[in-house]
C-alpha positions as CSV (number, residue, x, y, z in Angstrom):
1,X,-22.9,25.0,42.1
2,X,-26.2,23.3,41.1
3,X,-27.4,21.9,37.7
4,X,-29.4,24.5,36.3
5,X,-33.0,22.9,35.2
6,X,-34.4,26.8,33.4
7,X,-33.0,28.6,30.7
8,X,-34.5,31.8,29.7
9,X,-35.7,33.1,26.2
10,X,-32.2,34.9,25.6
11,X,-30.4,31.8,26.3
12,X,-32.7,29.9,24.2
13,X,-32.1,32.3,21.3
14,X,-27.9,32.0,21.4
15,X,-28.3,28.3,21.7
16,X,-30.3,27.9,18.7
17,X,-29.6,30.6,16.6
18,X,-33.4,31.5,16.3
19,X,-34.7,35.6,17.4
20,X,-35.8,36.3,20.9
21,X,-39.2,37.0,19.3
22,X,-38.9,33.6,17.7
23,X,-38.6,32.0,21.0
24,X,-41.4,34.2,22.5
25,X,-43.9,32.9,20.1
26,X,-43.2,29.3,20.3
27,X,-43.6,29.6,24.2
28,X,-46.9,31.9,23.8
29,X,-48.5,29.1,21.4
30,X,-47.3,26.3,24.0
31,X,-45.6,24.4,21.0
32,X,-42.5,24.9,23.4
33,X,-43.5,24.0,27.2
34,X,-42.5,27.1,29.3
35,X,-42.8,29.4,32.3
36,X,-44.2,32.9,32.8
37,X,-43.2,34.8,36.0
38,X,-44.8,38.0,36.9
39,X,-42.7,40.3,34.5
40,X,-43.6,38.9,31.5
41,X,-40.5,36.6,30.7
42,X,-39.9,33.1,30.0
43,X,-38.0,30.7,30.9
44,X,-37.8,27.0,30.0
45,X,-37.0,23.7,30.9
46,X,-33.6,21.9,29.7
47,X,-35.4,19.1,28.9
48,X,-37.7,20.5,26.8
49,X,-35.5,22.7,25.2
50,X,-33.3,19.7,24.3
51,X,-36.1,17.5,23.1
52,X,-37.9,20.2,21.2
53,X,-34.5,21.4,19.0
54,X,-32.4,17.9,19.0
55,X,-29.6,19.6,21.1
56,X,-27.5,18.8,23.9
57,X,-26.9,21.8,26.0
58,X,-23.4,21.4,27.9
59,X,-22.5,23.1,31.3
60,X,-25.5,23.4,33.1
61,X,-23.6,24.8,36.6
62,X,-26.2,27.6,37.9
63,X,-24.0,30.7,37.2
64,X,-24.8,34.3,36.9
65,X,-23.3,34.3,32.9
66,X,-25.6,32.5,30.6
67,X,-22.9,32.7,28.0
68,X,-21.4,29.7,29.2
69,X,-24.2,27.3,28.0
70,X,-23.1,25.8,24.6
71,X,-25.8,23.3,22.3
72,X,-23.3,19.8,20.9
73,X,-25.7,18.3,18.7
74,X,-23.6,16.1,17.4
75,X,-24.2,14.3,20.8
76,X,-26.3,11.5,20.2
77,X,-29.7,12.7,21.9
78,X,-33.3,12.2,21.7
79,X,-33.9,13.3,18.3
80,X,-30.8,14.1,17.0
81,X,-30.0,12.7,13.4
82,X,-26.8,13.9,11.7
83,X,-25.7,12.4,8.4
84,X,-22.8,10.7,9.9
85,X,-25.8,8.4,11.7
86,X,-27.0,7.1,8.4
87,X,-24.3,6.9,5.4
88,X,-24.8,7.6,1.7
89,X,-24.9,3.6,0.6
90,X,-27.5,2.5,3.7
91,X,-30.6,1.4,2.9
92,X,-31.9,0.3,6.0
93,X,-35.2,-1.4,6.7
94,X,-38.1,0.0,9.0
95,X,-40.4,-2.0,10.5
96,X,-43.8,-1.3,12.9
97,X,-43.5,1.2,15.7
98,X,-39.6,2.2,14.8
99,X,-41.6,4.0,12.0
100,X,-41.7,7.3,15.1
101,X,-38.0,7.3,16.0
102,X,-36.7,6.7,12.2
103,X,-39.4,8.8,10.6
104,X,-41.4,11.6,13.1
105,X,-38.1,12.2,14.6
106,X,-36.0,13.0,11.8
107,X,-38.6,15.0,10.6
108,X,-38.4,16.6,13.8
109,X,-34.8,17.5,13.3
110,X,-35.0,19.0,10.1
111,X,-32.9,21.9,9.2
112,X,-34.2,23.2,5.9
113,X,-37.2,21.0,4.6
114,X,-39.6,18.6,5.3
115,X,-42.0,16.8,2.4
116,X,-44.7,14.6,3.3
117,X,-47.0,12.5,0.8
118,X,-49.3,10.6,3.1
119,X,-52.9,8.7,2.1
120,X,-54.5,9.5,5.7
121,X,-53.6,12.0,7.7
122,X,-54.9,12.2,11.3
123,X,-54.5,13.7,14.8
124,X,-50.8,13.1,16.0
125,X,-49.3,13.9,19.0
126,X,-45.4,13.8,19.7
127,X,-44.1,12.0,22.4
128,X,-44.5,14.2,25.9
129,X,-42.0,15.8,27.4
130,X,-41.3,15.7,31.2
131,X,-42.7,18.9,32.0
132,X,-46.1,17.7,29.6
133,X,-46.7,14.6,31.3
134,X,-47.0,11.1,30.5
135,X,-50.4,10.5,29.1
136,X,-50.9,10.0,25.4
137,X,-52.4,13.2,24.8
138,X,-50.1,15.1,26.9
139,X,-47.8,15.8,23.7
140,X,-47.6,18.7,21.7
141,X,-50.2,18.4,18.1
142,X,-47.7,16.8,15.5
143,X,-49.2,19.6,12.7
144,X,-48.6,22.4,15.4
145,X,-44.8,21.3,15.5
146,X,-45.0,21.4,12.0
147,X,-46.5,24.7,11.2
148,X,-43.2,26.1,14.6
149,X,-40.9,24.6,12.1
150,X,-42.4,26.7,9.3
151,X,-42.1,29.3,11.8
152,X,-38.4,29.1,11.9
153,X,-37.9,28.9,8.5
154,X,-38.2,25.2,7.5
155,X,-39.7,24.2,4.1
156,X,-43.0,22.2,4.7
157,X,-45.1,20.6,2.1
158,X,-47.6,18.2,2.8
159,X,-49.6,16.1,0.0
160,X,-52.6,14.3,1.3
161,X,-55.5,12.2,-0.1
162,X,-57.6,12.3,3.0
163,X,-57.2,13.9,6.1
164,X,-59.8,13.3,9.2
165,X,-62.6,16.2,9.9
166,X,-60.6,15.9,13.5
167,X,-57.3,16.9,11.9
168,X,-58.8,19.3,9.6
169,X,-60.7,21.2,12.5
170,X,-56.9,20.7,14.2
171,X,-55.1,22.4,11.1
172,X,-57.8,25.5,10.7
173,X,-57.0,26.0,14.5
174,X,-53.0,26.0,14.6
175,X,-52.8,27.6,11.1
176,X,-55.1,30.4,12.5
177,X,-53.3,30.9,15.8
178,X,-49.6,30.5,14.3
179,X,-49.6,31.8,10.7
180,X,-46.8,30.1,9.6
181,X,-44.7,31.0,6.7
182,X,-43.2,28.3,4.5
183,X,-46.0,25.9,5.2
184,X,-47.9,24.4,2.1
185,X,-50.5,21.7,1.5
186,X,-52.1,20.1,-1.2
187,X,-55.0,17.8,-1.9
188,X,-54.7,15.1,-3.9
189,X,-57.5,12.2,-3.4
190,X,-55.5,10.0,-6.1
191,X,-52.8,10.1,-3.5
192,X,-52.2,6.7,-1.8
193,X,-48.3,6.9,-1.5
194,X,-46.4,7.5,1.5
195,X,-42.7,9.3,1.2
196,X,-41.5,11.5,3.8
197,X,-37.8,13.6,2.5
198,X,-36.0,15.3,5.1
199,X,-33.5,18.5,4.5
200,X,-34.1,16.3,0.5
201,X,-31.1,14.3,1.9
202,X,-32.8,11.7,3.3
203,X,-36.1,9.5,2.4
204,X,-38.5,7.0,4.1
205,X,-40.4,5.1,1.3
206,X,-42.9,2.7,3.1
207,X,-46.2,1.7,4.3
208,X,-47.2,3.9,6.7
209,X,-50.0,6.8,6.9
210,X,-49.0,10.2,9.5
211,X,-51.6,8.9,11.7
212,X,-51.2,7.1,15.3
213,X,-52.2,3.6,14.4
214,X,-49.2,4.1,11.4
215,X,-46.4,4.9,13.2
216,X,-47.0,2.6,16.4
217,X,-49.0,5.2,19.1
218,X,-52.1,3.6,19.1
219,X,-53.9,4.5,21.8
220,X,-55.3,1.2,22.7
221,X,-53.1,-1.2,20.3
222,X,-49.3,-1.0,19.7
223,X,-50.1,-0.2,15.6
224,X,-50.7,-1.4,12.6
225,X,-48.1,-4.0,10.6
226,X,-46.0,-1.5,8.9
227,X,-42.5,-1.8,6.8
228,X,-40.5,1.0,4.7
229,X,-37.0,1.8,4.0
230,X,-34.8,4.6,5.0
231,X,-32.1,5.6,2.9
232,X,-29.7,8.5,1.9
233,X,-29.0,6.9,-1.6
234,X,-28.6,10.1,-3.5
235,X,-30.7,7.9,-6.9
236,X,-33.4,6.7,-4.4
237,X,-33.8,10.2,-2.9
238,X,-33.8,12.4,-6.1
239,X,-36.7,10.0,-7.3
240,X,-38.6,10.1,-4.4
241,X,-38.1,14.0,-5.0
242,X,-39.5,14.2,-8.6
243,X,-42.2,11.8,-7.9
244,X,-43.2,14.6,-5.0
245,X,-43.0,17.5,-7.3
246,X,-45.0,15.7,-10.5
247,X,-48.0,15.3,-8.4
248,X,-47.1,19.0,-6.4
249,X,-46.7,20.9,-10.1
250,X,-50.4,19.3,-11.2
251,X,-48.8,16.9,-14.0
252,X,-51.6,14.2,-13.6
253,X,-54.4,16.6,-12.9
254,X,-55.7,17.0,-17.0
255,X,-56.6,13.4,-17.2
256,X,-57.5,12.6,-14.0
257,X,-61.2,12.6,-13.4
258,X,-61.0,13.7,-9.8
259,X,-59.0,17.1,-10.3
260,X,-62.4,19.3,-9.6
261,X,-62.8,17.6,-6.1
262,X,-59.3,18.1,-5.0
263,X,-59.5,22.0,-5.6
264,X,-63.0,22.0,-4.0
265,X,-61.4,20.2,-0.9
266,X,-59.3,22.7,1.0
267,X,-58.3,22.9,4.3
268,X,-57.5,26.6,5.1
């Protein structure tokens, strides 16, 4: 038998637990990379499939039964981050361009929620699948894999003190297109921290703005000089939480002087 390269949208759907419809709408918006054939229906490539969802998708004989294919994710694979990969007393240190594979990619894998605080905020790509390319900009929009997360039920709330007119024109675009639920942002131009909480299990404290130069994909440079921590320390977490929520719930907004600009500033 050969190794099967395409899935279609019905194996998709068993594999991750998501609707058919669910599946149809990421590969209509090209947030997942697929194929049309003449009939209307999908299919996609392994690869993709795997890298998009953080799976690793056994028993791929061709064969006439699609039941067959089963996701492990507790395989280690591109982007997949259990808990057992970090324990509950580490506190590790993040330096430079690991920032992508410690941070992006865990956000990547989320399974319930995803909170980002973030000074700048610019155009992102993800790093291309095979079926993309290999070209910088060949990767799918880091805000459009945001707002498919939404999609498929993942919390998303963003605070940011200054996003780039690129990225904004970038958000008013996907946002249109996608209408994703469970996607919220807020402007906040006294914000200059940058926190990212994952599935609020997990936390990155640190230097480092969502933007290329931040997280080592500089176009033309390897990155800035960045350095954070990672940690599942249940204290460390649940204060990066509350710190998240004071400036989400408007708690500083009275005294600060800047409160009118920030409500005049929005994105969608």
């Amino acid at each position: 038998m050969s190794i099967k390269k395409y899935i279609n949208t019905a194996e998709v759907a068993k594999l991750t637990g998501l609707q058919q419809d669910d599946i149809r709408n990421l590969a209509k918006t090209n947030v997942l990379p697929s194929h049309k054939n003449r009939r209307g229906h999908y299919r996609f490539n392994v690869d993709a499939v795997e890298k998009y969802f953080g799976i690793v998708i056994d028993n791929l004989e061709q064969v006439d039964e699609p039941s067959v294919l089963t996701a492990n994710p507790s395989k280690e694979s591109v982007i997949d981050y259990s808990k057992s990969s970090l324990p509950s007393n580490d506190t590790r240190l993040i330096i430079n361009e690991n920032h992508y594979q410690e941070v992006i990619e865990r956000i990547c894998a989320a399974k319930s929620s995803v909170k980002i605080m973030t000074a700048n905020f610019k155009r992102f790509r993800l790093k291309p699948t095979g079926s993309q390319g290999e070209n910088y900009n060949d990767g799918t929009p880091f805000i459009k894999y945001l707002m498919a997360k939404a999609i498929q039920g993942v919390s998303v709330q963003v605070i940011c003190s200054m996003p780039s007119s690129s990225f904004r024109g970038e958000w008013k675009e996907f946002y249109q297109q996608m209408n994703p639920e469970l996607f919220e942002y807020m402007f906040c131009e006294r914000n200059h921290a940058k926190v990212v909480i994952v599935d609020d299990q997990i936390a990155y404290v640190g230097s480092a703005n969502i933007t290329p130069a931040g997280l080592g994909q500089g176009v033309f440079t390897p990155g800035n000089f960045e350095v954070g921590i990672l940690t599942m320390n249940p204290e460390i977490v649940s204060s990066a939480t509350t710190l998240f929520y004071t400036i989400w719930n408007n708690a500083h907004c009275d005294k600060c002087h800047r409160a009118d600009m920030c409500n005049a500033k929005k994105l969608i």
